[in-house]
C-alpha positions, 0 to 999 in steps of 0.5 A, a space after each residue: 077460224 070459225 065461232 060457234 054458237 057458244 062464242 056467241 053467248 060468252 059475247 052477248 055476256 060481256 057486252 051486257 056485264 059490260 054494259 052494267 059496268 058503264 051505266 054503274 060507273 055513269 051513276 055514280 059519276 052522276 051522283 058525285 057531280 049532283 051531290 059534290 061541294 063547291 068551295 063557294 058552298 063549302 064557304 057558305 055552310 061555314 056561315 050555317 056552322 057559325 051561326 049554330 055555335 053562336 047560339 049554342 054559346 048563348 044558351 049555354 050562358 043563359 042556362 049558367 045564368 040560371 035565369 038571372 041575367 045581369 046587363 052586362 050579361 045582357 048585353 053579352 046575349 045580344 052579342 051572341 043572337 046578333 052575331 049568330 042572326 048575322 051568320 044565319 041570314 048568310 047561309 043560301 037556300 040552296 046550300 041548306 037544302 043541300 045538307 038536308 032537304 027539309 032544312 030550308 023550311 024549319 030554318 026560315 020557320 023555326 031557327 030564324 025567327 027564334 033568333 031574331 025574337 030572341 034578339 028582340 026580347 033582350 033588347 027590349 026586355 020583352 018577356 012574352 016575346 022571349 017565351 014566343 021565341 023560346 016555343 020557336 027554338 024549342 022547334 028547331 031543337 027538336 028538328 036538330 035532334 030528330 035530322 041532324 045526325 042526317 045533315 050533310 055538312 060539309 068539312 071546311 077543309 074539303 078541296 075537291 070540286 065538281 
């Protein structure tokens, strides 16, 4: 049996489509195993998640309120802010880089801040700090609206692992 020059070619063209399979399949692979949740990081952005619905409920209240804010309901906010600085201030770097590459930066200078100057100013019934704080969240809010249809949050449900 002999080959010719045309067996040849034909070989050259598998080992080449061959080899854009592998290196296709090695992308991917590398993709999935860089871009892949941990449980631990999936466990983590669950504090992100709660920290945000925290502060959704605070001023959805607020705003109910129509600026007139009784003690109760004072006390009611601290609650809120307190419970959602808690969770924040336990999400990782890393983990809010994962979701958004640009979300470590505004988290530590917008939504922190805010939160805890937010937090401040009903305890101590600070107004000027309240619109500081306000000036901040308004930030953050822009931020969200701009990238958060681009966050990467990942599903608490979500089993798999690198």
């Amino acid at each position: 049996m002999t080959f010719g020059p045309s067996f040849m070619v034909k070989w050259k063209q598998y080992r080449l489509h061959g080899l854009a399979i592998s290196l296709a399949a090695l992308a991917v692979g590398i993709w999935l195993l860089v871009n892949r949740w941990t449980p631990d990081e999936i466990e983590n952005a669950q504090h992100f998640r709660q920290a945000m619905l925290e502060i959704r409920g605070a001023i959805a209240y607020a705003n109910e309120q129509g600026g007139l804010i009784d003690p109760t309901g004072t006390q009611f906010l601290i609650g809120r802010y307190n419970a959602a600085a808690e969770q924040a201030g336990k999400v990782t770097d890393p983990v809010l880089d994962k979701m958004h590459y640009k979300l470590v930066k505004i988290w530590h200078e917008a939504f922190l801040p805010s939160t805890n100057l937010y937090l401040r100013a009903l305890k101590d019934q600070d107004r000027d700090l309240a619109r500081y704080a306000g000036l901040l969240q308004d930030d953050w809010v822009r931020w969200l609206q701009m990238n958060g249809q681009n966050l990467d949050i990942p599903d608490p449900l979500q089993t798999d692992s690198p």
